[in-house]
C-alpha positions in Angstrom: -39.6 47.9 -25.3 -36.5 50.2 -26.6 -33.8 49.0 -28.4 -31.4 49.6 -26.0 -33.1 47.6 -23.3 -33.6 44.8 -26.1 -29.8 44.7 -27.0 -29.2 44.8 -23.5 -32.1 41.6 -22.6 -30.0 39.5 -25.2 -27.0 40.2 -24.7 -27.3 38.6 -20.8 -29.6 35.7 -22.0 -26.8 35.1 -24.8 -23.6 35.4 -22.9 -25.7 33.3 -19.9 -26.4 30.6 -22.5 -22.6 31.4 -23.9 -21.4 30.8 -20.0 -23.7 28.2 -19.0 -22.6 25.9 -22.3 -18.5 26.5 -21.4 -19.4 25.3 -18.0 -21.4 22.0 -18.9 -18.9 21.1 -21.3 -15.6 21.5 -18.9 -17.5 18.9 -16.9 -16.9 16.3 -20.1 -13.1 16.5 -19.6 -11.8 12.6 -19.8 -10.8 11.8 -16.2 -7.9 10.0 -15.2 -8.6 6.7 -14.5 -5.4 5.8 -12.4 -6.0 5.3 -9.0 -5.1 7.4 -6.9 -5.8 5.5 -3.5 -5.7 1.7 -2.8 -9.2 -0.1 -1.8 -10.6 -2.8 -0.3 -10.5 -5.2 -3.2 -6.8 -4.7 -2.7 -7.2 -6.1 0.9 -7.0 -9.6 -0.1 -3.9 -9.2 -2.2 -2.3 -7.8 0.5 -3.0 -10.0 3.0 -1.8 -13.1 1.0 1.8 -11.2 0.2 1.8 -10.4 4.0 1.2 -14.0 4.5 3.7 -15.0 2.8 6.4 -12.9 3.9 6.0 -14.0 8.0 3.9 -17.3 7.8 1.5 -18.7 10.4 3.6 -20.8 12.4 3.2 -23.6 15.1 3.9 -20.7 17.8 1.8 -17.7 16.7 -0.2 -16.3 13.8 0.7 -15.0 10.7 0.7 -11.6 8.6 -3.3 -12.3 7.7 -3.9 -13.2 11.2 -2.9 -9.9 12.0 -4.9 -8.3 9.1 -2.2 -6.7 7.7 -3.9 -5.7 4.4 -6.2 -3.3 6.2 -3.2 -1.8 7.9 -1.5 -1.3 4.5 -4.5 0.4 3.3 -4.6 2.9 5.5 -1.2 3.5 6.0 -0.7 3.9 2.1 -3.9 6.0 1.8 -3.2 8.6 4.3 0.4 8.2 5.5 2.3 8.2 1.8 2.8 11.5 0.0 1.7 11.1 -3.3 4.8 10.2 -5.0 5.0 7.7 -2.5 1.6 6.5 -2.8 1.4 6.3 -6.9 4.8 4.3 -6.6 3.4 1.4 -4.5 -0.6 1.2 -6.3 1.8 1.3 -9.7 3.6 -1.8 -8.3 0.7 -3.7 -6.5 -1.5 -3.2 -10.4 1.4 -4.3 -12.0 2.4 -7.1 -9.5 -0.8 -9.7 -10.8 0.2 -8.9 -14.4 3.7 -9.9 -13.8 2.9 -13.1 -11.7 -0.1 -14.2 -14.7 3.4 -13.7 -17.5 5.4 -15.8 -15.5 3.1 -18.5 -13.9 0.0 -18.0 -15.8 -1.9 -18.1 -12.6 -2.5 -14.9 -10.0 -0.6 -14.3 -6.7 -3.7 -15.5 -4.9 -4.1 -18.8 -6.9 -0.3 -19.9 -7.1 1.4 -22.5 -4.5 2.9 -21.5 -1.5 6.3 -22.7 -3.2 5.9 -20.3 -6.2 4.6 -17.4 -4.3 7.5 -17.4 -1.8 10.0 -17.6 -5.3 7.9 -15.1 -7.1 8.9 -12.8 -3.7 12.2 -13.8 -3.8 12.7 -12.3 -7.2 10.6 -9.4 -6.3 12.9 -8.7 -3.6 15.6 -9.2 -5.8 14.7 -6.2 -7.8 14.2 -4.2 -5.1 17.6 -4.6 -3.7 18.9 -3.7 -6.8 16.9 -0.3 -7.0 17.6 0.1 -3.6 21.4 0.1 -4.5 20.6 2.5 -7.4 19.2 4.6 -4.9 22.0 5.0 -2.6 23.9 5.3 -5.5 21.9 8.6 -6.6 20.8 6.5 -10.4 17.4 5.7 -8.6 14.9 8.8 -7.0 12.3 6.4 -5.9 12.0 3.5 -3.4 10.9 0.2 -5.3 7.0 -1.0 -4.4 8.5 -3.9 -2.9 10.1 -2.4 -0.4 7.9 -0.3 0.8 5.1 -3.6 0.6 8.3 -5.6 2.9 8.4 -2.4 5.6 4.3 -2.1 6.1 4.3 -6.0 6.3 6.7 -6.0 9.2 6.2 -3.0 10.7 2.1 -3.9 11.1 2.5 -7.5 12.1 5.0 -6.3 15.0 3.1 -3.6 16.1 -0.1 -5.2 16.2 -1.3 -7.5 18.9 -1.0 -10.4 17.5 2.4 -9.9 16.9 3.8 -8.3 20.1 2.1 -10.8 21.9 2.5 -14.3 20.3 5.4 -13.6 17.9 7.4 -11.7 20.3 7.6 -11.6 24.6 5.1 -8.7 25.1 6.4 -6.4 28.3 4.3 -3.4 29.3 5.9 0.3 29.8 6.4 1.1 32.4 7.1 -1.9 34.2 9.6 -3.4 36.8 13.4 -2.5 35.6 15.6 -5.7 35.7 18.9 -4.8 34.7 20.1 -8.5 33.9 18.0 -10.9 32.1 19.1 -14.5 31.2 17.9 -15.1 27.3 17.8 -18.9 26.5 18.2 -20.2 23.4 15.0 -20.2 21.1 13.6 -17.6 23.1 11.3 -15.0 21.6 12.5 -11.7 21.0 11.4 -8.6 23.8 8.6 -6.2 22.1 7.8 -3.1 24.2 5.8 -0.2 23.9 
């Protein structure tokens, strides 16, 4: 073997190994371990805050009933943009650590008498931000808000909803101009 062809052997095998070594080692970059997308342990949290917001009652089902946490799930995992999205999983991780400070139990394990007062303060805030926000102080929409919207926007829409919470009419169906509403009637829900 020549020189030449010997420089030019180690050279490869060297800047290989050089290459090789620069690529294993960008692998052991520390990853962020936010979360990026909600899951299905979060299900059951969910759930019990939908629950709480619209109640089983004695004339139709509530929030759970209607498995609301699934549809917040998906509708936070691939309807939010991402600002959107990190804004409400910021809120729901910080929303057990603020219940355990103030009750020293979790949402889940808390009476339905503190849970609907721990959501009353909740929604407190969120006005508040809200106002900010019209005001141009705030840029984001507060996790409460957006937890308030999914919860009523998937019980209503889902079949539970439309048809034992509310007076279910099909589209298209027969156009009656004039309809007599009693009081204590449900509300119409259409298509």
């Amino acid at each position: 073997m020549k020189r030449r062809e010997l420089i030019v052997k180690l050279g490869v095998i060297s800047g290989t190994a050089f290459f090789a070594t620069s690529g294993l080692l960008n692998g052991c970059n520390l990853i962020d371990l936010k979360r990026s997308a909600l899951t299905e342990k979060d299900i059951p949290l969910m759930d019990e805050i939908g629950e709480t917001i619209i109640p089983t009652t004695a004339t139709s089902p509530g929030a759970r009933a209607a498995k609301i946490g699934v549809y917040m799930l998906a509708m936070v995992n691939d309807c939010y943009n991402d600002k959107q999205r990190k804004v409400f999983i910021k809120g729901l991780n910080s929303f057990d650590t603020i219940c355990l400070q103030q009750y020293k139990s979790s949402f889940l394990e808390l009476d339905p008498i503190n849970k609907k007062k721990f959501l009353i303060q909740l929604d407190g805030e969120a006005k508040i931000v809200s106002a900010n926000k019209n005001s141009g102080t705030e840029k984001s929409e507060h996790y409460f808000s957006m937890l308030k919207k999914l919860t009523i926007s998937g019980y209503f829409t889902s079949k539970i909803g439309a048809n034992q919470a509310l007076r279910y009419e099909a589209v298209p169906g027969k156009f009656e101009g004039c309809i007599a509403y009693k009081k204590g009637d449900k509300p119409w829900a259409t298509n």
